[in-house]
DOTI-757716 format. One record per residue: residue in one letter; y, z, x of N, C-alpha, C in turn. Coordinates in pm, whole numbers, plus 50000, padded with zeros to 5 digits. Last residue first. Layout:
<atoms>
AYZXYZXYZX/...
</atoms>
This chain:
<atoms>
X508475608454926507325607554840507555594354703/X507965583455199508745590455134507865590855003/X505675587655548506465579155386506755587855290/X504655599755692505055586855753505645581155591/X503445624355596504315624355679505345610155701/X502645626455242502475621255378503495617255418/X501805665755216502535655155175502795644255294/X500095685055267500075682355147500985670655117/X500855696455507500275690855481499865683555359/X503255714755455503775696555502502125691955495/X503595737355435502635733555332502755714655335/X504745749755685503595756555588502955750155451/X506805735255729505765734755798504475739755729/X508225725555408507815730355535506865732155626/X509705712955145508695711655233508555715855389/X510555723054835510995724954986509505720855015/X511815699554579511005706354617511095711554765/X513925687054306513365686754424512545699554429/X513865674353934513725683254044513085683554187/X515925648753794515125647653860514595665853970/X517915646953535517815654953636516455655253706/X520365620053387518375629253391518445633653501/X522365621553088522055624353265520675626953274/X522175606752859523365600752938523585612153068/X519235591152784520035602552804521365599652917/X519095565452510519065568052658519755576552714/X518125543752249518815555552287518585561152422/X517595507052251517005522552303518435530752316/X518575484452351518885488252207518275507452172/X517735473952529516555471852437516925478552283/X519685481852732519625464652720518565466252549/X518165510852737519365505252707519725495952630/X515825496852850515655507352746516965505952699/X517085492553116516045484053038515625489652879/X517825514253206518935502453182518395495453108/X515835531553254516735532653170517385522553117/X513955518353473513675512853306514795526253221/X516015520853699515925509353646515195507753476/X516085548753645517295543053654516455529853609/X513115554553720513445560353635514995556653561/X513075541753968512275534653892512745540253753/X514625553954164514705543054130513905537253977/X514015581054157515275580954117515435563454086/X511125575154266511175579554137512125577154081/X511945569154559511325559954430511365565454306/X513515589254626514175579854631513445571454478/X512765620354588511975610154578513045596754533/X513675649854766513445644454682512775632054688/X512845681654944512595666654901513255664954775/X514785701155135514505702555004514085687154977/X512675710155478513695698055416513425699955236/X512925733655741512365728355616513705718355583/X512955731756038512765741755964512265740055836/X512305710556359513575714456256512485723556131/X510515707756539512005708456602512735709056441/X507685706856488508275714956507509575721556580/X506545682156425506705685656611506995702356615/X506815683956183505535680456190505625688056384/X509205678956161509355689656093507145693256166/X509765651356270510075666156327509825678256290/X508325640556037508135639156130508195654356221/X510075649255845508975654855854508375651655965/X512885634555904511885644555884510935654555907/X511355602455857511695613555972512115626156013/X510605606755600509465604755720510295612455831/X512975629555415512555618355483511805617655518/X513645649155291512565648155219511875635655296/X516155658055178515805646055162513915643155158/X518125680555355517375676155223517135663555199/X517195701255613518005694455548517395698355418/X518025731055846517415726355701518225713255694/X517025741556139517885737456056516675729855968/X517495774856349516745769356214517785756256160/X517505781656668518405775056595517215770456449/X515655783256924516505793456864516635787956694/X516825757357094515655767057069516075778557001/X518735735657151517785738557028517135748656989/X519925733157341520175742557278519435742357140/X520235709757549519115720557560519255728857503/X521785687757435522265701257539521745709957580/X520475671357311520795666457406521885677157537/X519705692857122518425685557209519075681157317/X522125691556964521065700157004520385698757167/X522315662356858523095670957022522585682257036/X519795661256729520115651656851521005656056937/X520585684156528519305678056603519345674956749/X522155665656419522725682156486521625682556567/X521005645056282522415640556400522325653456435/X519545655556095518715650156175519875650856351/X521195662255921520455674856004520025667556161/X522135642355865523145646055887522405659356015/X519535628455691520085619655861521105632255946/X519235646355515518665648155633519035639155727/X522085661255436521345652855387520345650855541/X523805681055522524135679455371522775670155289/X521945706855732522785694755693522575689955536/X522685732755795522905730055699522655713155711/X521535756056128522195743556061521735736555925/X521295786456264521265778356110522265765756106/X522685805756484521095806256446520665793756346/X525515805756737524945801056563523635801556545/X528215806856900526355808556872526615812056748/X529885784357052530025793556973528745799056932/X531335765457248530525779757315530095790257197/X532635747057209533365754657172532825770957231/X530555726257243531785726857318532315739457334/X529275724157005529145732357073529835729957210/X531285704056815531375722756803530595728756946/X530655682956984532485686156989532335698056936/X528215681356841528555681256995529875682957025/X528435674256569528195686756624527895688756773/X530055655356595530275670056489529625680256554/X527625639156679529375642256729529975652156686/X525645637356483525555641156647526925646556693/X527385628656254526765649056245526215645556397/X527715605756321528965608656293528595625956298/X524905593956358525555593156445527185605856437/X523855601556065523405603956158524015606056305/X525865599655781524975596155872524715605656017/X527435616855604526465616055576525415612755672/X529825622955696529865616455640528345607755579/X530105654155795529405646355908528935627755799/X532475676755801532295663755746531425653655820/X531835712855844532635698855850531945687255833/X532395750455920531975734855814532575720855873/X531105776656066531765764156092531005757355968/X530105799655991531305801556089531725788056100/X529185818555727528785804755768530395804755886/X526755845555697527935840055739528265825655788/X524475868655621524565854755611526495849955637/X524265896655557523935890855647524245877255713/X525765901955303526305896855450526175894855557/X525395883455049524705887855148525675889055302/X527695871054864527585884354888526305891054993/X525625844354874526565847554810526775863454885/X523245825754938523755835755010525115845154985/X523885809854715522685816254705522995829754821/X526285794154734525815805354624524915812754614/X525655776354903526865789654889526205797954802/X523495761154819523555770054934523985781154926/X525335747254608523885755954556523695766554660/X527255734654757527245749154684526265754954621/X525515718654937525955730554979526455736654922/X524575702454687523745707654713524165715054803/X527525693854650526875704354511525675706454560/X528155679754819528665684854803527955699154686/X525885656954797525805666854933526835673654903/X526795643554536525485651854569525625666554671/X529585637754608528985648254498527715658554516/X531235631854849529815624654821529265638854691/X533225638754987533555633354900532305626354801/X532555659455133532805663055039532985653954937/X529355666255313530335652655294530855654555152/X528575685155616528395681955463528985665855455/X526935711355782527565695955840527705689355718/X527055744255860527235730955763527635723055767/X525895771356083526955753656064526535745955908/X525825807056069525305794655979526505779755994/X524105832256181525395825856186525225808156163/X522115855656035522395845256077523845841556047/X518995873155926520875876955941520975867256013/X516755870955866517355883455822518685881955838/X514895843255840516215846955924516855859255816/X512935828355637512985829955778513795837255859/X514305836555349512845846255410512635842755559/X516555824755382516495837255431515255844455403/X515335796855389516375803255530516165817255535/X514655797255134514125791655249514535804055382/X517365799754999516005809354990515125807055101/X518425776455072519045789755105517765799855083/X516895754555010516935757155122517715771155131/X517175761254731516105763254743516055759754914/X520085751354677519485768254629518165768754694/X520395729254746520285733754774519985751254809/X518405713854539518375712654634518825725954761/X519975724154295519495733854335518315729954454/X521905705554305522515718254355521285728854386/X520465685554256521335687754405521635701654463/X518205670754116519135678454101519675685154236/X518885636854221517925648554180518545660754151/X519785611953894519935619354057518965630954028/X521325594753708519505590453747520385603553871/X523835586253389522955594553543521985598253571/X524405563653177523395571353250523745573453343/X526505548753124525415548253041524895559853042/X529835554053285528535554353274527775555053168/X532575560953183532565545153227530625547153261/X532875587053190532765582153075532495566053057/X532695599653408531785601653352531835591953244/X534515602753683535215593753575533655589953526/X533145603653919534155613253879534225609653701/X529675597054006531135593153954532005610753869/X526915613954180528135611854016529465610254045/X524455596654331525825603154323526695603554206/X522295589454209522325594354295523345608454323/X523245562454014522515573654099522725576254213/X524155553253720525055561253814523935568353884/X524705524953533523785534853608524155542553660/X526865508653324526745510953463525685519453488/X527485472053201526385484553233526405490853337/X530065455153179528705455953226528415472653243/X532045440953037530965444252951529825451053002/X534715433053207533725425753179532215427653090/X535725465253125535875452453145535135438253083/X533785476653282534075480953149534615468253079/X534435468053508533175472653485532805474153301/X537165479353638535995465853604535065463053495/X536545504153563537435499253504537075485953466/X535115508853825534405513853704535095506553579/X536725499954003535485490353982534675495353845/X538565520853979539125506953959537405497253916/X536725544554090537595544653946538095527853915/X536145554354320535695545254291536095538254111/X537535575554423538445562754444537855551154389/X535485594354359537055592254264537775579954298/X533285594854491533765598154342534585594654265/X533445571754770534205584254728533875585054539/X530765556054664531255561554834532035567054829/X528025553854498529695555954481529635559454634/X526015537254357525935548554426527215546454502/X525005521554050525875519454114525905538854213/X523905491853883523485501053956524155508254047/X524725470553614525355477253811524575492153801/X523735444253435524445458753476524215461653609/X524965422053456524705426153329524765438653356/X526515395453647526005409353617526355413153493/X528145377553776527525375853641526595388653617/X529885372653997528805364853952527335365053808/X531845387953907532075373753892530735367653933/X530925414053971531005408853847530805389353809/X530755406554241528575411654189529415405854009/X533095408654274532365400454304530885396754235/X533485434154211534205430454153533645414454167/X532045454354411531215452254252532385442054186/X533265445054642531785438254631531935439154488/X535845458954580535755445054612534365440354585/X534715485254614535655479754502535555462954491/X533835485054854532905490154771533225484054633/X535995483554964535305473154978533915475554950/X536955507854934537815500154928536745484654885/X535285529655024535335527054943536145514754867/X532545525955294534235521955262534285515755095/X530085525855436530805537455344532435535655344/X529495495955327529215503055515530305519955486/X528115484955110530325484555162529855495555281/X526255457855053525995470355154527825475155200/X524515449954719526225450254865526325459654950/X522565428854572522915439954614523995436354741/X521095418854303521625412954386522415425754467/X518065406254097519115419354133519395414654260/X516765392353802517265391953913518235401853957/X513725396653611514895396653645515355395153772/X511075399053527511505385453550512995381653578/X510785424553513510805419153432511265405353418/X510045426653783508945432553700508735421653615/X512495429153890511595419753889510625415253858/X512755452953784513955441753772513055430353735/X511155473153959511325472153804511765456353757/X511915463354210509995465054162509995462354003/X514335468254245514275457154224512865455554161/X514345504054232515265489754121514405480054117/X512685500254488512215509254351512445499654227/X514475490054671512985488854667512415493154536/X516535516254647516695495054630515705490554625/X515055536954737515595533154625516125521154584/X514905528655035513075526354942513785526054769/X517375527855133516415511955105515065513855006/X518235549655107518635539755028517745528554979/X516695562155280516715565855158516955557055068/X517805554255534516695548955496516315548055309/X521415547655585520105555355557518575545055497/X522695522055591522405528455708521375542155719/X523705509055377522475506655425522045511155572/X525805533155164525315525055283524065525255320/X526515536054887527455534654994527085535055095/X524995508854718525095521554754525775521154876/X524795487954452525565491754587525165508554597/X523575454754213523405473254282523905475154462/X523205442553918523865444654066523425462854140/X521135416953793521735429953769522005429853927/X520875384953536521365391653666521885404953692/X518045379053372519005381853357519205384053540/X517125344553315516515359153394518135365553400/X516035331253038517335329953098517035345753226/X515045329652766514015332352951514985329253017/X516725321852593516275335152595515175341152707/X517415297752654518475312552686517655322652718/X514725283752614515105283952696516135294552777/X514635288152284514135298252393514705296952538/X517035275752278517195290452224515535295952309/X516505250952314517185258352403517595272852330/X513995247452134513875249652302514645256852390/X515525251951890514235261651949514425264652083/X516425226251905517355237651904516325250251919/X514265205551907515245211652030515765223152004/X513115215551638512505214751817513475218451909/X515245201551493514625221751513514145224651604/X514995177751540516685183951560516405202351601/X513165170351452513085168951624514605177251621/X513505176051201512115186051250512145178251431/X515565155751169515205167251129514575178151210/X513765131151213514765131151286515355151451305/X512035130850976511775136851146512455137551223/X513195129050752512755140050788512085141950933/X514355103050802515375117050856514695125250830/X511975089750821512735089950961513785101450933/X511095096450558510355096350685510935097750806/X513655081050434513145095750397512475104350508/X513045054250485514205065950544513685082150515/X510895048250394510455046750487511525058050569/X511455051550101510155062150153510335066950314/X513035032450043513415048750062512845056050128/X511165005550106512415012850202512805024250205/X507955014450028509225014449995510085018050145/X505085009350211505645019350168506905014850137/X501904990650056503544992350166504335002350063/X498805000050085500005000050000501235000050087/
</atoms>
């Protein structure tokens, strides 16, 4: 039977039609496998810590077929400002974000807001709380409450260095956990503070320009374990180690390492990976329309010689 001319149109715009839905499908799925782009800075790739927590993020990210793009601002907050303003313009959904001053970091948070993007906050807490989703960190302060207890079942009475970094939250609120714990003991006296900016090299010098000074001390503080690690090193490099208890916190291989030789005292751990993985499927939970606590407190732990077996030396927990 021949089919009528109507029939025959009819036929062609109903397929013309049902190829019009096809496509528009395609590129609606196509968006929708679109990999998203997320950012992430911490104020420097000069600790180790950092890297296994960038390691963590991306495990997740990438998990999900996403992409994460990261800025090393070498602890300058200025150009901490500049990278996430960049990470924007290339299209970030959300920022992962570990601050190099608290407070100066305020303009990129602004950004941030701005352009629509998501912020995370680990590690370290932003000043300016209200430009964050979430805070991922361990708990700090009582990081350091739990090296002060430490200390003084080892040491009845001591003259105490703190090598810190005020503008860094964490290491700031894990030496007032400290403070506070030795509070009104008077055995306990701290005779020198100062700013070893977290790394390693900057607490060697700190603390080789104090013992200059000829001063005796039993207890070094550091704010974070590279910082212990640097007191350490001029220690050692003046033959004055012996004697001397120092604590960090972190929880590093290296570390424990020493902690393993028996050149440093105890370290309060935490777990870089956990703080990562627990941040990244927040954001993801978030993005999902998920309700999401706007701080999670991760708890550390002391590890010392007396029970370092239980945890492996050569990697972070």
């Amino acid at each position: 039977m021949r089919k009528k001319p109507w029939m025959a149109g009819l036929f062609l715009a109903a397929a013309f039609v049902a190829a019009m839905i096809g496509c528009s499908r395609i590129a609606e799925q196509a968006e929708t496998d679109k990999p998203r782009i997320m950012g992430a800075t911490y104020m420097s790739r000069n600790n180790p810590f950092f890297d296994v927590l960038h390691e963590s993020i991306e495990t997740v990210v990438a998990g999900n077929g996403d992409i994460l793009i990261s800025r090393d601002p070498c602890q300058d907050q200025e150009k901490q400002n500049a990278q996430i303003q960049e990470m924007i313009e290339e299209g970030i959904e959300v920022l992962f974000l570990n601050p190099v001053d608290w407070e100066k970091v305020r303009p990129a948070l602004e950004a941030c807001q701005k352009a629509g993007v998501t912020i995370i906050n680990i590690d370290t807490v932003v000043k300016d709380t209200e430009y964050v989703v979430s805070i991922v960190e361990t708990d700090n302060y009582l990081a350091g409450v739990l090296c002060a207890q430490e200390m003084m079942k080892q040491v009845k009475e001591g003259r105490i260095v703190i090598i810190g970094n005020d503008i860094q939250t964490s290491v700031r609120n894990r030496v007032q956990g400290f403070l506070d714990t030795i509070e009104g003991q008077d055995r306990y006296e701290v005779i020198y503070a100062e700013n070893g900016s977290g790394e390693f090299e900057v607490s060697a010098k700190v603390m080789a320009d104090f013992l200059k000074q000829g001063i005796e001390f039993d207890v070094v503080l550091g704010g974070n374990d590279p910082m212990a690690l640097g007191a350490l090193a001029a220690l050692q490099q003046q033959h004055q180690e012996k004697g001397v208890q120092i604590y960090g916190i972190d929880g590093s291989p290296d570390f424990k390492e020493m902690l393993e030789y028996g050149y440093v005292s105890g370290t309060s751990a935490q777990s870089p990976w956990t703080i990562g993985k627990v941040a990244a499927e927040t954001a993801y939970d978030y993005l999902n329309g998920l309700e999401v606590e706007p701080y999670i407190s991760i708890e550390p732990y002391m590890i010392t010689q007396e029970n370092l077996e239980n945890y492996e030396v050569g990697s972070w927990q």
